[in-house]
N, C-alpha and C positions, 0 to 999 in steps of 0.2 A: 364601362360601356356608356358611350355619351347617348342622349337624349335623340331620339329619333326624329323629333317634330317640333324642333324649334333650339333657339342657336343660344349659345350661351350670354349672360349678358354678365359681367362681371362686379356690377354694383348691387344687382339682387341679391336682399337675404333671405332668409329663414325657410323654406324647404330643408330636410335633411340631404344627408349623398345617397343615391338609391340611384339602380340603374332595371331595367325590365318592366319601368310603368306603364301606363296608358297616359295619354295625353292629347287634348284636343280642344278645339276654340268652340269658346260658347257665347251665347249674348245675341242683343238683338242688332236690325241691321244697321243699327246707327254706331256708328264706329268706336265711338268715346264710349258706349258701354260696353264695347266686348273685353272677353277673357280668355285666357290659357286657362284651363282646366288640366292636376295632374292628379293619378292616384294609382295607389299602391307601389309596388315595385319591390327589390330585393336590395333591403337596407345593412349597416353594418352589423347590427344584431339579427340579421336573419328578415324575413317577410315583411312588408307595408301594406297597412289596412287604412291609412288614411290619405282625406281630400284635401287639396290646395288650390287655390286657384291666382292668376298670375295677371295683373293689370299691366304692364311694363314696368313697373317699377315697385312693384311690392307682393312680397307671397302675402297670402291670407289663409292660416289653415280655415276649414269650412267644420263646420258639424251635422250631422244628420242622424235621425231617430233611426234607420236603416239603412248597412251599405253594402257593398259587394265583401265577404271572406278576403283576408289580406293572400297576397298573388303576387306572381312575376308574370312580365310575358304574356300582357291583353293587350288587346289592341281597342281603339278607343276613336271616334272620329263625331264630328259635331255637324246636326241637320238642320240648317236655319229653317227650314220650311215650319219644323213644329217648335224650333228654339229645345231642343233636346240635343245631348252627347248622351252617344250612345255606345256600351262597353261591351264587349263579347269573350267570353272562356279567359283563359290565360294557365295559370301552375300556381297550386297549392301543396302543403307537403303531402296531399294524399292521390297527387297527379293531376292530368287534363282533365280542366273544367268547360262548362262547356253552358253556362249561363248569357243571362240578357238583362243588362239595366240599364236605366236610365236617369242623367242628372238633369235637373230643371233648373237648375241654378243655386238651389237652396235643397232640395233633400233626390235619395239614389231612392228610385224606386224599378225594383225587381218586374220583369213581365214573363209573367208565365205564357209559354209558349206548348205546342202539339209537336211542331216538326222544327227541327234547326239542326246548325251545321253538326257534324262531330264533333266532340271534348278536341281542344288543342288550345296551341298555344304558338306566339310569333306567328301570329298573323298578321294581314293587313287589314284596315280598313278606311275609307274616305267617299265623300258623302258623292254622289253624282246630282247634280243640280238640274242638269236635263233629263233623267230620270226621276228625278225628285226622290229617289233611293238611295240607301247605305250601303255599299257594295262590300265585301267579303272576300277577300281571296286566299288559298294557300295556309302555311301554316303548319308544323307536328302534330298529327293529328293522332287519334285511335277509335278503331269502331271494329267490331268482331273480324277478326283472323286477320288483321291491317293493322299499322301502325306506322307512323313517321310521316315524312314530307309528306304534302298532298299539293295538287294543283287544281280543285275545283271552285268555283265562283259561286257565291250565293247574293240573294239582296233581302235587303231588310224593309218594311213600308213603314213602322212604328208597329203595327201589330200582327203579323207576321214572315216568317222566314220561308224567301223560293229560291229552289235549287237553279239557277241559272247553265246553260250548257252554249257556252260559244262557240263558232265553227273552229277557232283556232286558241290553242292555252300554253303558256310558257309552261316548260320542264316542270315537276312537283319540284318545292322548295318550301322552306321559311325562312325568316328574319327580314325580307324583302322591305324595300320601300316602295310606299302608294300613295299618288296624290292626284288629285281632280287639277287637270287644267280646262277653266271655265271655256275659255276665249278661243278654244277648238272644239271644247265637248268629248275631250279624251281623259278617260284612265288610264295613270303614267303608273307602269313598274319598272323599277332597276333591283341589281343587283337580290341576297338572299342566298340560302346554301343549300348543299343537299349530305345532311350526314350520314345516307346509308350508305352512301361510297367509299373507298379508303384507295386513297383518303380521302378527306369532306371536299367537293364542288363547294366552288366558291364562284358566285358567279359574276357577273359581268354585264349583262345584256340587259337592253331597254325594250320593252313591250308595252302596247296600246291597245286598249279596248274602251270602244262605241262605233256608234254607228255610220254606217258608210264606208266601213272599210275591206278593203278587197281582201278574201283569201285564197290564194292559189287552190285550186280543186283539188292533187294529188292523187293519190291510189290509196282508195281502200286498203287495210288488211287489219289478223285479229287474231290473238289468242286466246284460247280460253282453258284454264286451268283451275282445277278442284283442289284445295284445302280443308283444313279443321277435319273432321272425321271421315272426310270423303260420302262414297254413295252408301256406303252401312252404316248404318247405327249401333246397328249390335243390339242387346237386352237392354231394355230398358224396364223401368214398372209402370203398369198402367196407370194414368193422370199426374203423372212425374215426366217434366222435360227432360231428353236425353243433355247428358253432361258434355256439349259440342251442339256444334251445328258443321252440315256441308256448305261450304264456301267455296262460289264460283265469282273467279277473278275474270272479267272479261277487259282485255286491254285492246285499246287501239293502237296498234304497231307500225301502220304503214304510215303513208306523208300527206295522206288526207282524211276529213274524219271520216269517221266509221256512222252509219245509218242502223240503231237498233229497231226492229221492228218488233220483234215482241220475244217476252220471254214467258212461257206460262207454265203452269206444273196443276199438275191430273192426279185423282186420286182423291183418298177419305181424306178427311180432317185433321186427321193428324198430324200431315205434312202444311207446313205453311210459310209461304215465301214473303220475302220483304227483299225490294231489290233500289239501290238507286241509280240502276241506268237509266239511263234518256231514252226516252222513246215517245211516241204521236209527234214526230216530224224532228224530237230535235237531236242536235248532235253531238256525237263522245270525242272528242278533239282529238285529233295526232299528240301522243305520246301522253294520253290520260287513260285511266281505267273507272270502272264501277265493279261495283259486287251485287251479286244475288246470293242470298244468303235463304240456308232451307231447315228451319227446326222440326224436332221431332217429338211430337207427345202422345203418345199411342194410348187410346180409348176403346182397348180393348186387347186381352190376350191374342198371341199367335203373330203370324209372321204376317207385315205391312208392307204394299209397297203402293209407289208413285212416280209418276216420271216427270223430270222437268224440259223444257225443250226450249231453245236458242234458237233465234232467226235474225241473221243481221248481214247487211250489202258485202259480202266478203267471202271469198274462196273458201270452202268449209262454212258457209254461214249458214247449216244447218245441222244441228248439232242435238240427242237426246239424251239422259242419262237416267237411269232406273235407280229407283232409291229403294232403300230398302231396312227396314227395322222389325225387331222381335220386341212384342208387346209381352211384359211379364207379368202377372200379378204380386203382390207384398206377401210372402208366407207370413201368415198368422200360427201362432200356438198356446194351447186353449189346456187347462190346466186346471180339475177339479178335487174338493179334496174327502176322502172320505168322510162317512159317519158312523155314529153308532148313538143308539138309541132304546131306552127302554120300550116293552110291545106296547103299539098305541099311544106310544109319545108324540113328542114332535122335535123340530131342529131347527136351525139357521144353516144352511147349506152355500158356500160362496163356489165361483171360480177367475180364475184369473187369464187375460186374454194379454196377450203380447204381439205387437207386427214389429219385424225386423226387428228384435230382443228388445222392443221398448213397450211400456203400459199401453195399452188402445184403448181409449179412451171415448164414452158416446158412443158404443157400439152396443145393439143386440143381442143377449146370448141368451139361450133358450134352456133351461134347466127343468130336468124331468127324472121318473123314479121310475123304475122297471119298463122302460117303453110304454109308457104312461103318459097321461095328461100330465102338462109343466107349466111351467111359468117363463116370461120374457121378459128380461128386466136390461135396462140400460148399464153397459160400465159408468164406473167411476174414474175421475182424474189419476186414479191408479189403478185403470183396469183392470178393477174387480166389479164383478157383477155378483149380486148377493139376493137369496130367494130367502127371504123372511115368512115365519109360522107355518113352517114345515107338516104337513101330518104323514103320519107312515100309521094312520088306522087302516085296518084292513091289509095290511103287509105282514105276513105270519113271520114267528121269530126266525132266526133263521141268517147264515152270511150269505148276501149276495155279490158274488166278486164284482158285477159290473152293475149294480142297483144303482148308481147314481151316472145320469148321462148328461153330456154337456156339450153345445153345438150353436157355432158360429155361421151361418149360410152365408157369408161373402159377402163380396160385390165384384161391378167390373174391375175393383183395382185391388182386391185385396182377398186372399185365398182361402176358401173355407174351411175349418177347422174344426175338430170333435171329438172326445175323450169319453170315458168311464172313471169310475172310481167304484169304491167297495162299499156297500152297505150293511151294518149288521145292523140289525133288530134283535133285543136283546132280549131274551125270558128271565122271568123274574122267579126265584125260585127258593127255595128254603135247604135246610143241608140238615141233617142227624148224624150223629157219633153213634154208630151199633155198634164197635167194634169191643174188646176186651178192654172191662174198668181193671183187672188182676193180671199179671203176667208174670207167673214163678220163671226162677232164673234157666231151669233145664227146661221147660218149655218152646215152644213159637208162639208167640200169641202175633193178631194181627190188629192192625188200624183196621177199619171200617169206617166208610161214609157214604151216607142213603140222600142222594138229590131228590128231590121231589117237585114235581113243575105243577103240583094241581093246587096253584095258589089265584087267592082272589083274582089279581090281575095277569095270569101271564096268560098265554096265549093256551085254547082249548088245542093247539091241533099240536101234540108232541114233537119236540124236539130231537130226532135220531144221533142217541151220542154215538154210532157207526160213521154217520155220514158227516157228525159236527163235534169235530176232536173240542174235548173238552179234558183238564188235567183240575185234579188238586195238588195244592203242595201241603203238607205237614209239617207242622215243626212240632218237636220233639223238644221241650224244654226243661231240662234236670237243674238240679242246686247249686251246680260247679259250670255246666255248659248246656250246648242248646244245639241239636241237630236238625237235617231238612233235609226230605225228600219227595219224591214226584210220582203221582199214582193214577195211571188214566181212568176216565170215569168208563164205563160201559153201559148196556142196558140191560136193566135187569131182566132176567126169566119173565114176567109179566110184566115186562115197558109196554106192550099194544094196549092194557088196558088201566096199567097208573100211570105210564110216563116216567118210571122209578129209575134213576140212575146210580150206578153202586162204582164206591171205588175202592180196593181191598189188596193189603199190602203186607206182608209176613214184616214182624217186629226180629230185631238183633234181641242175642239175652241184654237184658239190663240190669244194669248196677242197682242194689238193694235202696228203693227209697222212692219218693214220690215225683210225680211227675204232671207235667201240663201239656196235653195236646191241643195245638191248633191247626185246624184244616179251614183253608180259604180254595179259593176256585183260581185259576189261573187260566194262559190261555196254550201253554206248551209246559213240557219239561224243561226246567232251572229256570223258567219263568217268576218272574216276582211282582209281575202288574197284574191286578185284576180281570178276571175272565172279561169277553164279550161278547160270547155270545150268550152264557146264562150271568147273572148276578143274585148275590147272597151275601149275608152278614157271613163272619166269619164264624165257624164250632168251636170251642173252647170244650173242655172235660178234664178230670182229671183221671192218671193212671198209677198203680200202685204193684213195683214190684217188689219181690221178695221168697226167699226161699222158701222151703217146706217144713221146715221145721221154725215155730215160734209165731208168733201172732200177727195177723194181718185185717185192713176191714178198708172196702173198696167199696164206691157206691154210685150214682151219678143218677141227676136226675130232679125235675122241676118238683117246689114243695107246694102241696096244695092249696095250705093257707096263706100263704104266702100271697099279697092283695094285687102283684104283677103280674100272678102266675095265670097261665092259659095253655088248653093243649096242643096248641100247636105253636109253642113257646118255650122250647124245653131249657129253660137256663135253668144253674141250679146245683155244681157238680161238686165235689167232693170225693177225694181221697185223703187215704191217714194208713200209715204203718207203722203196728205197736210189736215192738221185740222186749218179752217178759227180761228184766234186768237193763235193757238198757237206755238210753235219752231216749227216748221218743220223738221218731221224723214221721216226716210225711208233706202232706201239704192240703191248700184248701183253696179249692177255684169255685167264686159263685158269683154269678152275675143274674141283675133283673134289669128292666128297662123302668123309665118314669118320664113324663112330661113335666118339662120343669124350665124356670125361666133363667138363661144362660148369661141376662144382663140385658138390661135399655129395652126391658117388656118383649124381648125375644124367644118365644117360648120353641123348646126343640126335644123331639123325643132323643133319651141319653140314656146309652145304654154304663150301668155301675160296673164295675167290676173290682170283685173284692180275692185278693189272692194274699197267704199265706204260706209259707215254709216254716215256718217258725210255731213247734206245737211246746206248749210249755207244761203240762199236764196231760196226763192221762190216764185216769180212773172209771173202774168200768165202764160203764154204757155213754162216758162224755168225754170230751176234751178241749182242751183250752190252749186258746194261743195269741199271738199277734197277728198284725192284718196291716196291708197299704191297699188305698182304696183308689180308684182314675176313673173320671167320667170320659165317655166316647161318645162324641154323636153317634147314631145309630145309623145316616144316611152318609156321611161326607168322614168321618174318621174323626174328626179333627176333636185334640183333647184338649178337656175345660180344667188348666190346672187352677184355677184359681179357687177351685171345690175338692183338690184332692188333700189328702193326708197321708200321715204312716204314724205307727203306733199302736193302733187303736187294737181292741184286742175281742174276742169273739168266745162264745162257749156254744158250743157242739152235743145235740141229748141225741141220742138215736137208743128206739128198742126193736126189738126183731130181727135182730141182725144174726142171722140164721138161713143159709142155705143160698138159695138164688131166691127166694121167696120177697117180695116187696117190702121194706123195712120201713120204720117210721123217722120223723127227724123233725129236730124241733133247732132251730140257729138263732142268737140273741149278737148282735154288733154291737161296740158301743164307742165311743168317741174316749180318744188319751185321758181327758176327764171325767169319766165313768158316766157321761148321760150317753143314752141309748141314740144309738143312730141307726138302728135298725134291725128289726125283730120278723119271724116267723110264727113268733110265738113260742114262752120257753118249754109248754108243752111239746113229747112229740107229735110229730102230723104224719100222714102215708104220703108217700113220694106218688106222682101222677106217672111218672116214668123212672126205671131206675133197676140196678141191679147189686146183689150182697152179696160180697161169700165172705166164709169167715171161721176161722179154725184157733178161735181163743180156747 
């Protein structure tokens, strides 16, 4: 496509081939210094971003610190008044542009502008010397719910762009040619196309614009047609623009122009108009149009409306239409997470706040305990909002399904939200083995275990195991295997005045030989996580079956002298089963607690535990065996192997072992290398709690 604005000359070099530049003369009035001026256009590797400038006889590429994005398709025209070419929109690969530069001769300098035409491109433009303006016309343009040719006129002053509206305007088009002839004071167009037709107009016709020229007067007429989402909006969410706007096409139809008087629209805020028809005196031309254009941003839930109303010289030139939009709020949803808590502890308690399934973020949320005073804290970039140094003093143990409350109050654009979660306060409490140390084979014998909640710290006001299911699990641990079952706790016959909870389970016959029970608290049956609403160390004891005929010695129970021991500390247990003629089984469970440093000056109470199957002697009133020993933290579980052993071997004195009557017991430890690692004393001592039978 040749050059639109100047003729070829056959001896120039160096420009490359490009065709859809901009091109226009620059220089001041003295003739020997002017210039062609070209830039951009659509080269053979695609887009042109650079300046050339043209004396008659030689290109000169140009350089500049800043210049217009490489383009096709600007138009470009030169204002001796201020010695500026000045360049408007054109096509980039990302569409119509729709900028304003200027070249001074040596660098493009960009002018930010308020108001200018629409993004296009194949326009025209050239300079009017009797107005001392850049005139503008025509061109593929786009601007909401519009696209393609246009036929509207703008002017340029250097520092800003007016919507010009003449009585009379050729057909919309582009690619047209435009040129000032001085020596009449006309702007000359010919030719240009129109490719929304099929096929494309191609035109032909020569038109003029300035002043003094007649235009037949005509008839009025006008259509006015709605686009883009029409007069509903539909939902939208509050301080969110509706995804559209109503677009009102007002064309001039008949063969003279059209006179708009006024277009205005009624109503809140939310509706707001941007129109560029002509109006205060001037005129929309035969065979042109404007738009009024109506966004929607609703500031506030509920159903909106608005009217806009049309007034213009033409049959029907009174025209209204009701708008109308649903103002939504953002659902928000607000998500807090349970706790649980020793009585008169405390917590970190968070929740999490989402609008439209994303984090919300910077928001309010109000966290509280029992319909209670709370605290307000701001989310976080991931919409969590978090209550730091919790107290739940003065909150009895106890589960409360909806103790934790969580609440968002809104705003106008976003919908308030509020939840619960579950709160247990947990009682602290201690556990006892009452049940059978002996259990011959024709027998029943039972487990038994006595909760007790009247410890230092739990809570004074009782815990109803009626109304606060509470379960132990037992395991039952033999030589060869290891069973487990679930025993609900109840209240004991005088709970109103200890608090006593009891859980009591008939035993299967068992197989001849010794055994280790342990009961932990749980919080269901086949449960295997620890209780929450009460918590305890776990019961250890030992059990001792065996038939009725041949010897047997069962016993359990904290040893006095023993320097760990305290009464309400019952570790301590022991069983042994001796059959006259045969190996001698049995076993031995004993554990004490001690304060002791677990490493890097960590001191932690640890609970010992010393177990035995293994009796290798047994001679009247003692017995002897091996032993593997494991430290447990006493709060968190967690084992310190780096202190345990296996080997080591123990000797057992007991005298009184007679009836149900209190027995004595004297237990010596001592390490694979025969130094002691832990003594009772090898005298016997009276057991503080404990029970014998015994039919040697």
């Amino acid at each position: 496509m040749a050059c639109r604005c100047y003729s070829e000359d056959r001896e120039a070099r160096g420009a490359v081939h490009r065709r859809g530049n901009g091109t226009g003369r620059i220089g001041p009035k003295r003739a020997r210094r002017s210039r062609m001026v070209l830039f951009g256009g659509d080269g053979p590797n695609g887009l042109l971003g650079d300046t050339w400038t043209y004396d008659g006889s030689t290109w000169t590429q140009m350089k500049s610190a800043s210049s217009p994005t490489q383009r096709d398709g600007p138009a470009m025209a030169f204002d001796p008044a201020r010695g500026r070419a000045v360049l408007f929109g054109g096509h980039d690969s990302n569409g119509r542009l729709g900028d304003t530069w200027e070249w001074d001769g040596a660098n493009w300098t960009q002018i930010p502008v308020t108001v200018a035409p629409h993004t296009r491109f194949w326009e025209s433009l050239a300079f009017d010397t009797q107005r001392g303006k850049t005139i503008l016309f025509g061109g593929d343009h786009v601007q909401p719910n519009d696209l393609g040719e246009s036929n509207d006129t703008w002017e340029w002053d250097g520092a800003q762009w007016t919507h010009d509206f003449p009585a009379a305007a050729p057909p919309i088009r582009s690619g047209q040619s435009m040129a000032y002839d001085a020596t009449r004071g006309r702007m000359v167009i010919f030719g240009g196309w129109n490719a929304a037709t099929s096929p494309a107009t191609i035109y032909g016709d020569t038109w003029e614009l300035g002043n003094g020229i007649q235009t037949p007067p005509g008839t009025p007429s006008a259509t006015l047609n709605v686009f883009g989402l029409g007069t509903n909006f539909g939902s939208v969410n509050v301080g969110s623009a509706a995804d559209g706007v109503a677009a009102f096409m007002l064309s001039s139809s008949g063969t003279g122009p059209l006179a708009v008087n006024s277009i205005a629209l009624s109503g809140p805020s939310d509706f707001v108009l941007s129109t560029d028809c002509p109006m205060h005196g001037d005129p929309l031309p035969a065979g042109s149009y404007c738009m009024a254009i109506v966004s929607f941003t609703p500031t506030a839930a509920g159903t909106r409306t608005a009217g806009i109303a049309f007034s213009y010289n033409a049959p029907g030139g009174n025209q209204t239409f009701q708008l109308q939009g649903t103002g939504v709020v953002h659902p928000t949803t607000l998500t807090v997470s349970p706790a649980t808590a020793m009585f008169n502890g405390g917590a970190i308690i968070s929740a999490s706040l989402q609008v439209d399934g994303k984090p919300f973020a910077g928001q309010p949320v109000t966290l509280s305990l029992l319909n209670g005073p709370g605290s307000t804290t701001q989310t976080d970039s991931s919409g969590i909002a978090v209550w730091f140094g919790v107290s739940f003093a003065g909150i009895h143990a106890g589960t409360y399904p909806t103790g934790i409350q969580a609440r968002f109050a809104g705003s106008p654009a976003y919908a308030p939200s509020s939840t619960t979660a579950a709160l247990v306060i947990t009682q602290p409490v201690t556990t006892t083995y009452t049940g059978e140390f002996y259990v011959a084979d024709i027998t029943a014998g039972h487990v038994t275990i006595q909760v007790d909640q009247r410890t230092p710290a739990s809570d004074p006001q009782f815990i109803d195991y009626a109304q606060t299911p509470v379960w132990v699990r037992v395991t039952l641990v033999g030589a060869a295997a290891s069973s487990d079952f679930w025993v609900q706790v109840t209240d004991a016959s005088n709970w109103s005045t200890t608090g006593f909870g009891v859980a009591t389970a008939p035993l299967p016959a068992l197989a001849d030989g010794g055994y280790t029970v342990v009961a932990a608290l749980v919080d269901g049956p086949s449960s295997t996580s620890p209780g929450s609403a009460v918590s305890s160390d776990d019961t250890r004891t030992g059990l001792v079956s065996s038939p009725t005929k041949g010897g047997y010695l069962s016993a359990g129970g904290a040893i006095a002298t023993d320097p760990s021991t305290n009464t309400g500390d019952r570790h301590g247990y022991f069983s042994l089963q001796m059959k006259p003629g045969k190996p001698p089984v049995g076993n031995l469970v004993y554990s004490y607690r001690v304060r002791m440093d677990v490493g890097g000056g960590n001191l932690r109470d640890v609970d010992v535990w010393v177990t035995s199957t293994s009796i290798t002697t047994l001679n009247g009133n003692s017995a002897t065996g091996q032993f593997v020993v494991e430290y447990v933290d006493a709060l968190t579980g967690q084992r310190y192997t780096t202190f345990e052993f296996s080997g080591g071997t123990f000797k057992l004195t007991f005298v009184n072992a007679t009836g149900n009557s209190p027995a004595k017991f004297g237990l010596v430890l001592k390490h694979p290398d025969g130094t002691v690692f832990h003594s009772t004393g090898s005298a016997p001592s009276p057991v503080v709690v404990g029970r014998l039978v015994s039919t040697l």
